[in-house]
C-alpha positions in Angstrom: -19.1 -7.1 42.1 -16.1 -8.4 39.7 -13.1 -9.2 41.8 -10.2 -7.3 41.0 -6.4 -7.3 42.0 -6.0 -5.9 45.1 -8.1 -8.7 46.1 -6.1 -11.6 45.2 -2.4 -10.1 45.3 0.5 -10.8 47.6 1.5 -7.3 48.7 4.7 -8.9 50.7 6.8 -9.1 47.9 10.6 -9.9 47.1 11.8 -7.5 45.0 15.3 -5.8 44.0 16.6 -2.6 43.6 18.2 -1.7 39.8 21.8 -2.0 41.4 21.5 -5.3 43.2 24.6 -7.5 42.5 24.0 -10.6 40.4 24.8 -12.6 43.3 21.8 -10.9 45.4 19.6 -12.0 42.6 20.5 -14.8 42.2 20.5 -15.7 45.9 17.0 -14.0 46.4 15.6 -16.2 43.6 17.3 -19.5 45.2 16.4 -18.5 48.7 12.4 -17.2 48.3 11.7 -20.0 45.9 10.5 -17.7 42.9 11.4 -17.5 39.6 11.1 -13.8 39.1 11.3 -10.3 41.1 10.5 -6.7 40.1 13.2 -4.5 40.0 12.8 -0.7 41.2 14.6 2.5 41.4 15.3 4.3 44.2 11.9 5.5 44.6 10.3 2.0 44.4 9.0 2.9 40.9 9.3 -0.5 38.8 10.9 -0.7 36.0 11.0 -4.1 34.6 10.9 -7.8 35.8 14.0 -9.8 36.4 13.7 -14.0 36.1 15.4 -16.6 36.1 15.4 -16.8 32.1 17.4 -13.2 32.3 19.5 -15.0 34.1 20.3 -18.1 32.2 22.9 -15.6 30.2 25.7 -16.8 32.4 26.5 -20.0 32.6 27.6 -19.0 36.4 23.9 -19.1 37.6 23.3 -22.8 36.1 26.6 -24.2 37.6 26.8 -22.6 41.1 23.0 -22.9 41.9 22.0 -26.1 40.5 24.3 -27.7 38.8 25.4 -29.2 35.5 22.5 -31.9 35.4 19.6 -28.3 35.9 17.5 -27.9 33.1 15.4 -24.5 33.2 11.4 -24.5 32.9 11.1 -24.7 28.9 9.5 -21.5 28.5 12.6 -19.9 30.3 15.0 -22.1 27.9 13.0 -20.4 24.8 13.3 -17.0 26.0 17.4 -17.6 26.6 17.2 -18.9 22.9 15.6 -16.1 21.2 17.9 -13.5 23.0 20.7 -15.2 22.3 21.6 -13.0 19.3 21.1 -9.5 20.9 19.8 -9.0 24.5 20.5 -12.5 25.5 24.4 -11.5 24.5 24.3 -8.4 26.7 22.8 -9.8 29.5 25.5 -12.4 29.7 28.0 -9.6 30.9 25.3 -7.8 33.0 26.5 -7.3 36.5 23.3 -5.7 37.6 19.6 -6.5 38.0 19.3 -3.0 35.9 21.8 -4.7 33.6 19.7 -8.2 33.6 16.1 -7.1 34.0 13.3 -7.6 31.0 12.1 -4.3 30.5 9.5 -2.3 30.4 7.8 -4.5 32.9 3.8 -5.5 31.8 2.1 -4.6 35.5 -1.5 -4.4 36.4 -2.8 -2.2 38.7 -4.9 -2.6 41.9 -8.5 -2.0 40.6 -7.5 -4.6 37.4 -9.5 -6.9 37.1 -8.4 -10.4 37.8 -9.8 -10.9 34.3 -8.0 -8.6 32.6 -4.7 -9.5 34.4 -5.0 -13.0 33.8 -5.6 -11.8 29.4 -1.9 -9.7 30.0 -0.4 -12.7 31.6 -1.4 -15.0 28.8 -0.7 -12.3 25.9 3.0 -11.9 27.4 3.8 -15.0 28.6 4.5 -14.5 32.0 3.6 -15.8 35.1 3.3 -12.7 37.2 2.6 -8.7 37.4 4.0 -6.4 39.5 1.3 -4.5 40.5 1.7 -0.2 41.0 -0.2 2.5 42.5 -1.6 5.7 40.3 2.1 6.9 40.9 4.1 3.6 39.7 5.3 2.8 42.7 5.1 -1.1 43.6 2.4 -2.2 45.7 2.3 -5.7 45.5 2.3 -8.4 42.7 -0.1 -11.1 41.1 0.8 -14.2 40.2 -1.4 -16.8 38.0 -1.7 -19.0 41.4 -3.1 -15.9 42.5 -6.0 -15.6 39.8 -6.8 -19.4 40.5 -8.3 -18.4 43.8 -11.3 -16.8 42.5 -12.0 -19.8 41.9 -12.0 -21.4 45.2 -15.6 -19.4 46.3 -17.7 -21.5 48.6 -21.0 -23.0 46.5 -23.1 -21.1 48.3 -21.4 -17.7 47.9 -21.6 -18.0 44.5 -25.2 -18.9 44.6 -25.9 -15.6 46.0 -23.8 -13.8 43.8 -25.4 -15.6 40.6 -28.6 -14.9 41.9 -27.7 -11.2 42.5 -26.9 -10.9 38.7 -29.8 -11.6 37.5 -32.7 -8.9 37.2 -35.7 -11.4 38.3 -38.3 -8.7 39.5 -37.5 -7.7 35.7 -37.4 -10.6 33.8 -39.4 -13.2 35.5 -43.4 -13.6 35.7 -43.0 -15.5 38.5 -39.3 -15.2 40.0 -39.6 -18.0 42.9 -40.0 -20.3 39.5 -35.8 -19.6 39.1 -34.1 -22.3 40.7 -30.1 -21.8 40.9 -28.1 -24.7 42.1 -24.1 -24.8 42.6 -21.8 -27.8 43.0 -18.2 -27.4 42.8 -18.3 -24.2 40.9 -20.8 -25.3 38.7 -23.7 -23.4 38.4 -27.6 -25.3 36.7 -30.2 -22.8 35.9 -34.2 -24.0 36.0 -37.3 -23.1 36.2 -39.6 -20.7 33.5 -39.1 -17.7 31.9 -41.5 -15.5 29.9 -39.0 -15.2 26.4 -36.4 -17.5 24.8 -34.0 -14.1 25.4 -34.7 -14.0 28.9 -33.2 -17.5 29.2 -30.1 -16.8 26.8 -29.5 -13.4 29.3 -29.6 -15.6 32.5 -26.7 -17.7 31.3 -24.6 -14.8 30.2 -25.0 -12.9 32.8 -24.4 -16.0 35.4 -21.3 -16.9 33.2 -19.9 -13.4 34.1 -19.7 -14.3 38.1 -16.3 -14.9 39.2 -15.8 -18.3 40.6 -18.5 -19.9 38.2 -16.9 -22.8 36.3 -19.8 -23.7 34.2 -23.0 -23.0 33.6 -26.2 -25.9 32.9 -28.9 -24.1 31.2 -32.1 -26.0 32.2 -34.0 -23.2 31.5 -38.0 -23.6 29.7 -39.4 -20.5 27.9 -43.0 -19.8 27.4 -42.6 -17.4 24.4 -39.6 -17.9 21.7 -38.5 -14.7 21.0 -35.6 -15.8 19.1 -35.4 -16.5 15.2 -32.8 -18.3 14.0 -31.5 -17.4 11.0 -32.1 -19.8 8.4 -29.3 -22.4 7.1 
């Protein structure tokens, strides 16, 4: 079973309403240690993400909270950059996280999954998603720290899942010949299979496991099923 969103996100989140003061932003982000909140309406509907990159408009938020030796992330510094010239020029005389916010906001929902979050995350260049219910009202968020962790499966969990993928009563002549070993994420296939496809099928399919970091195909076939296509 792929692991989706609801299984890795934070559903405590720190989030503002569209009206909150620049100063309760601004706090919020200091205080909580993040570097971005979803900002909702009155009916906790989300609609967009407010960072500290919004922020960098006003030249308040780099003096009073860090200081005239802060440098921002350099992602945040590019983003300020490019919206100089437009948003980044109305956003300096925002008073409002409505006002300040990136929007629409990219959000995943609870079945998601983590896959497919972590391919939004990486196509839009942020480090989080507000996650929303069928209605779009927040119910958590996921954050890439949050995708690491299905990674962190015990060895032997994964072992089980890996060999839950695979269709041995199917594919194998003589399944206890599969041997499926997992250090550190890692997962080494051996043993015999009937067909050269059978072998290529066990990898994939092992590959597909969340948590696996690798696979080592030691597989042997005893028919090769597979023609390569000539050079």
């Amino acid at each position: 079973m792929r692991t989706t969103v609801a299984d890795v996100m934070t559903t405590d989140v720190v989030a503002v309403n569209r009206n909150a003061s620049f100063h309760t932003v601004a706090e919020l982000l200091i205080s909580k240690a993040v570097s971005g909140m979803p900002v909702l309406d009155d009916d906790n509907h989300v609609l967009g993400v407010v960072s500290e990159a919004d922020l960098l408009a006003k030249e308040e938020f780099k003096e009073r909270y860090y200081g005239e030796a802060y440098r921002p992330p350099l992602r945040a510094r590019i983003r300020h950059t490019m919206g100089s010239e437009g948003t980044g020029s109305v956003k300096a005389l925002g008073e409002t996280a409505g006002e300040l916010m990136t929007a629409p906001a990219h959000v995943a929902t609870p079945d998601s999954p983590v896959v497919a979050a972590a391919r939004l995350m990486e196509r839009y260049g942020v480090k989080r998603l507000p996650v929303v219910d069928a209605d779009g009202e927040l119910v958590g968020i996921v954050s890439r720290r949050d995708l690491l962790k299905v990674f962190l499966r015990a060895d032997e969990e994964i072992r089980k899942l890996a060999i839950a993928k695979i269709p041995t009563s199917a594919m194998w002549t003589d399944p206890k010949g599969l041997d499926v070993k997992v250090a550190e994420g890692v997962v080494t296939l051996s043993g015999v299979v009937s067909r050269h496809f059978e072998a290529i099928a066990a990898v994939r399919m092992v590959e597909g496991v969340d948590g696996v970091v690798a696979v080592h195909d030691e597989l042997t076939w005893k028919h090769d099923d597979v023609i390569e296509a000539p050079m």
